[in-house]
C-alpha positions as CSV (number, residue, x, y, z in Angstrom):
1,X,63.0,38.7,80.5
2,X,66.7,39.7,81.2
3,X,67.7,43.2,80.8
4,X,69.7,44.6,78.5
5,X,72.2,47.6,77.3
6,X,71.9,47.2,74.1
7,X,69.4,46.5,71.0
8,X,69.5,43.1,71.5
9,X,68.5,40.6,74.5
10,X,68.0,37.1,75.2
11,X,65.5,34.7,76.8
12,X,66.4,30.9,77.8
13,X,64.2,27.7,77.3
14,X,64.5,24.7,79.7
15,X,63.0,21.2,78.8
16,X,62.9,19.5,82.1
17,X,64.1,16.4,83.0
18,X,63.0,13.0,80.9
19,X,62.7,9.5,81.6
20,X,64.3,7.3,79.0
21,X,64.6,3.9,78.7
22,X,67.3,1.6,80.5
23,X,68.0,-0.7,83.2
24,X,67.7,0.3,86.4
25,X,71.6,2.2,87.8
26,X,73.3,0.8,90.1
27,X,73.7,3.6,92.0
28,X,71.8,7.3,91.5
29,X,68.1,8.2,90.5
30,X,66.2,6.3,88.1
31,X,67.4,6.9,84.7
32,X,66.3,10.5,83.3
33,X,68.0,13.0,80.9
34,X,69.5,16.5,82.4
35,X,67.1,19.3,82.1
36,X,68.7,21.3,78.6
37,X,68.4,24.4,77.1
38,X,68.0,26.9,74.5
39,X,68.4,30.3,74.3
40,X,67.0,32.8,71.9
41,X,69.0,35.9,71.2
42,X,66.6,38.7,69.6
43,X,66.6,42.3,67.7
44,X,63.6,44.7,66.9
45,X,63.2,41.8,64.2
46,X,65.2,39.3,63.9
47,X,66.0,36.3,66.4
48,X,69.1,33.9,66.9
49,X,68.1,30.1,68.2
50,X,71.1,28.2,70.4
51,X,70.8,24.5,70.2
52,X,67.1,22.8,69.1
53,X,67.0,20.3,71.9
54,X,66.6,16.7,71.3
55,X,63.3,14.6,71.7
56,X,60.0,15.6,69.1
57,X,57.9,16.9,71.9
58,X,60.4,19.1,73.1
59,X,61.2,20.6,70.2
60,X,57.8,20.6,69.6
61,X,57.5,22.9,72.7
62,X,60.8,24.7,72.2
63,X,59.1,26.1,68.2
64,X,55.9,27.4,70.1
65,X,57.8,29.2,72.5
66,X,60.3,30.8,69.6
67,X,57.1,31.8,67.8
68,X,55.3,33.8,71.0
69,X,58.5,36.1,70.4
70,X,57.4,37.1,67.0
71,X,60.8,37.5,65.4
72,X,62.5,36.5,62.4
73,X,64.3,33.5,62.9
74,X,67.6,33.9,61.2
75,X,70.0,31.4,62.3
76,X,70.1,28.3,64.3
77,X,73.3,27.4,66.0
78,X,74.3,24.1,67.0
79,X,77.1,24.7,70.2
80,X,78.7,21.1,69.7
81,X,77.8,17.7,68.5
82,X,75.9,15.6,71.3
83,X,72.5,15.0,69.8
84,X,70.4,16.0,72.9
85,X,71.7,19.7,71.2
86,X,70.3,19.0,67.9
87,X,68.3,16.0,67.2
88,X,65.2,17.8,67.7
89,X,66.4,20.2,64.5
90,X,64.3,19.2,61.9
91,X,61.1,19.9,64.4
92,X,62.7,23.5,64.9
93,X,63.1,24.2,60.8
94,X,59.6,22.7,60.3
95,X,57.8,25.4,61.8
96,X,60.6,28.0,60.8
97,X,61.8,26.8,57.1
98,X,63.8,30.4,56.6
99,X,66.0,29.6,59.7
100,X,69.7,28.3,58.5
101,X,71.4,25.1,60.9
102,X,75.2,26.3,61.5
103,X,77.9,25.1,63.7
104,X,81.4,25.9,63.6
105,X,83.3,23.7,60.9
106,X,85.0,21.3,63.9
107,X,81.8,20.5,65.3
108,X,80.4,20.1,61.5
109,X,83.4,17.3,60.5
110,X,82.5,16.0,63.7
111,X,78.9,15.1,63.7
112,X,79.4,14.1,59.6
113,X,82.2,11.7,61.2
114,X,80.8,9.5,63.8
115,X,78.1,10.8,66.2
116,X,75.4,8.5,64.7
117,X,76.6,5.5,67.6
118,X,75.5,7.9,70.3
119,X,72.4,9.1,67.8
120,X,71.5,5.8,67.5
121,X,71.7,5.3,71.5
122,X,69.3,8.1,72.3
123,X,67.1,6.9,70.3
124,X,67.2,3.7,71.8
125,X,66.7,5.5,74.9
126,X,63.8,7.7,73.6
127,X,61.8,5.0,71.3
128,X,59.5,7.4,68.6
129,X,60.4,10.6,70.5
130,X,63.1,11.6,67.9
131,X,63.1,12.4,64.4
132,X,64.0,10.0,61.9
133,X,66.2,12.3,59.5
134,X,67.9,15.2,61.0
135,X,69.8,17.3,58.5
136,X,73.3,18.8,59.6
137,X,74.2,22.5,59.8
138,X,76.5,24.4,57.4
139,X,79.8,25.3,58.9
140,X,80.4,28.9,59.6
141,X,82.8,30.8,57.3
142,X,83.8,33.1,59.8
143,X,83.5,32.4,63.9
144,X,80.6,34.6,64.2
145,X,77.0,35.2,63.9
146,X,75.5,38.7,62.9
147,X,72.3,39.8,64.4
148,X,70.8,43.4,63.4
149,X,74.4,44.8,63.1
150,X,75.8,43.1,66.1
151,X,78.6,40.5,66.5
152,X,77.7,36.9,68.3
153,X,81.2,36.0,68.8
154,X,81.5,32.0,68.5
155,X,84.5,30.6,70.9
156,X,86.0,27.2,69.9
157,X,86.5,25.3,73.1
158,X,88.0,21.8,71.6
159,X,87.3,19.2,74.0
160,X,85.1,19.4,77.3
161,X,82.3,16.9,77.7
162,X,83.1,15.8,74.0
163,X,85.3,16.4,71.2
164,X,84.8,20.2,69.2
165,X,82.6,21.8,71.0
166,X,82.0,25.6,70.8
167,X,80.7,28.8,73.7
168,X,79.2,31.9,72.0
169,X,79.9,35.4,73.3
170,X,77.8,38.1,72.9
171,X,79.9,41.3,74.0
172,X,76.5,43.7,73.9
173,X,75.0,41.5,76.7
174,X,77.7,40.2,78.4
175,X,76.4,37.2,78.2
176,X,78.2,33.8,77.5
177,X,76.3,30.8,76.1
178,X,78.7,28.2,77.2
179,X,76.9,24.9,75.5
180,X,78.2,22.0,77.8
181,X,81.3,23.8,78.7
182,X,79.7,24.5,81.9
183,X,77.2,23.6,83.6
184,X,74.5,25.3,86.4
185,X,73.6,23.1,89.4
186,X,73.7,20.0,87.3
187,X,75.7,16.7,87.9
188,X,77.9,16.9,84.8
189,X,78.8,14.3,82.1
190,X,82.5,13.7,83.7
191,X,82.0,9.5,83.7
192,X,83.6,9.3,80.1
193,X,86.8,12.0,80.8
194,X,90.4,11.5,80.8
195,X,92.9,13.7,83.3
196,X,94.1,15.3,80.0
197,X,90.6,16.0,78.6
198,X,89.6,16.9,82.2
199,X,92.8,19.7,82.0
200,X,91.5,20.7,78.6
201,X,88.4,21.3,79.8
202,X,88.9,23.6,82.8
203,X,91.2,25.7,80.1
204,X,87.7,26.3,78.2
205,X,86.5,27.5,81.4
206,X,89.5,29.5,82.2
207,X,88.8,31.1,79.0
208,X,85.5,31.8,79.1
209,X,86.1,33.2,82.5
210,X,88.5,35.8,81.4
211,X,85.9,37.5,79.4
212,X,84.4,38.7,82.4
213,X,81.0,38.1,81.5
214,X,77.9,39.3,83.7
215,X,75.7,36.3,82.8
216,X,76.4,32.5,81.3
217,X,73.6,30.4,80.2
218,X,74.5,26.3,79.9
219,X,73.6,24.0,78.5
220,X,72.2,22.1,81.2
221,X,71.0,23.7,84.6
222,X,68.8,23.5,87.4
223,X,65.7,25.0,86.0
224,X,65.0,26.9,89.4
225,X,68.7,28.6,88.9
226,X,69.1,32.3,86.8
227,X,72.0,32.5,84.9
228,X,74.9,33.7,87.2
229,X,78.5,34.2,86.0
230,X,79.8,32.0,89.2
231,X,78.7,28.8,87.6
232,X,82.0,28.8,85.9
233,X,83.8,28.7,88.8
234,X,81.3,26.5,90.2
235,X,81.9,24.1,87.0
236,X,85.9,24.5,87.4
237,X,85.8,23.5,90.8
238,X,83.4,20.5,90.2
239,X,86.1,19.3,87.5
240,X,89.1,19.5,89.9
241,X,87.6,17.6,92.9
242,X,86.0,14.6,90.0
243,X,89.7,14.6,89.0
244,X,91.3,14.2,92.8
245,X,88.5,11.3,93.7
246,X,89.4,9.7,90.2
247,X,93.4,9.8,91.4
248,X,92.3,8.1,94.6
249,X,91.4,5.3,92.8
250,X,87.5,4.9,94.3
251,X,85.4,2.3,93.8
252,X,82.3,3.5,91.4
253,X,80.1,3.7,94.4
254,X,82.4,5.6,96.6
255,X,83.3,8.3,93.9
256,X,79.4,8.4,93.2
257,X,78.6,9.2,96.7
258,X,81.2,11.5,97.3
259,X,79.8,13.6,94.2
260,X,76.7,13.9,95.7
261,X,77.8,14.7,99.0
262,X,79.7,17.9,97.6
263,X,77.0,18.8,95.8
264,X,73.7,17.6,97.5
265,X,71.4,19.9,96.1
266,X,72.7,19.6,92.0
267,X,70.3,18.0,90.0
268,X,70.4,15.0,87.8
269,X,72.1,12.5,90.4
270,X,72.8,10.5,87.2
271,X,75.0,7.2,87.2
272,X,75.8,8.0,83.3
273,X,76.8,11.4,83.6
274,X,78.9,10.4,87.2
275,X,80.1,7.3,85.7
276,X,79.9,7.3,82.3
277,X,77.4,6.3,79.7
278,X,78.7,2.2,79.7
């Protein structure tokens, strides 16, 4: 478990990589989800959860593990509204009823708005592995989280891989939970970016990066990987290079192949997160 200065410390759940249900790509590995995460930030006695994951198993998985750390669960925050984050919420609240589902009022509007197309596609993907009804978290009154007298700090980053998504900060640990701002050793979900949402997305990271954090937990990573501070860099650089092989005009395949040739060892050679979802 990672060290820490303070009261408080933190401990990071990865659901590996999933099959789902598609045809077969036409270029990449056979279609399987990124590995995700969730991290628990805990007190003497009380416990913050970071995004519940998506499928029923999973989440199923995630609860157990939440419960071997014998805390109060307080809060559960949702980092931005793609439902791998939080379909598998209602598992979560089952087995911890006291827990309240928050997000920051963007991300709220947002899922209330329209993420029940891309709901409805994962669960087309995952057939019976999500939950029928998932409730939606109340938006935060102020942009942070208090946990036994400390301040989780929540950072609105606007768009990156979607539309309102959010980073929490927890200055006691310097530790940044970026959500899907960045991402660790893990092919990211750049098929479905613009050049100006590709612009406002390395400004998230520029921001994130100027807090000078000593760790950064994302939402998706290489399960083998720790959680250095270099993978925003790592993320920043990733965006600029998908952005110069988009302005060459490649062909799908050729921009495909390219990505996995600057980054041979990232995981989740995915056409959908390469090329978009289509």
């Amino acid at each position: 478990m990672p060290a820490s200065r303070s009261a408080l410390t933190y401990d990071v759940f990865v659901a590996p990589e999933k099959p789902f249900l598609a045809p077969p790509p036409a270029v990449g590995d056979s279609p399987a989800w990124d590995p995700t995460t969730s991290t628990l930030i805990f007190g003497a006695r009380d416990a913050v959860l970071v995004d519940p994951l998506m499928t029923v198993p999973e989440a199923t998985a995630l609860a157990d593990w939440v419960g071997l750390h014998d805390r109060n669960l307080t809060t559960i925050y949702i980092t931005h509204p793609h439902g791998d984050h939080y379909l598998g919420l209602p598992v979560v609240l089952d087995r911890f009823p006291g827990a309240r589902p928050m997000a920051a009022p963007a991300t709220v509007r947002h899922m209330h708005q329209d993420t029940q197309p891309l709901d409805n596609s994962l669960r087309a993907r995952f057939p019976g592995q999500i939950a029928d009804t998932i409730p939606m978290p109340e938006p935060l009154e102020r942009p942070e989280i208090q946990l036994e007298g400390s301040a989780i700090e929540v950072i609105e980053t606007g768009r990156t891989d979607t539309l309102d998504t959010t980073s929490l900060h927890v200055p006691d640990l310097d530790l940044i939970i970026s959500g899907d701002v960045a991402y660790n050793h893990c092919h990211m979900y750049v098929g479905d970016t613009t050049a100006d949402g590709r612009a406002e997305w390395i400004a998230a990271l520029d921001r994130l990066s100027a807090l000078n954090p000593a760790s950064v937990v994302c939402g998706h990573k290489d399960p083998t990987e720790g959680n250095p501070a270099t993978v925003l860099a790592e993320s920043r650089d990733y965006l600029e290079y998908y952005g110069q092989l988009r302005d060459q005009g490649l062909p799908d395949q050729q921009l495909f192949d390219a990505m996995v040739d600057r980054y041979p060892a990232w995981v989740s050679r995915q056409q959908f997160l390469i090329l978009g979802l289509g």
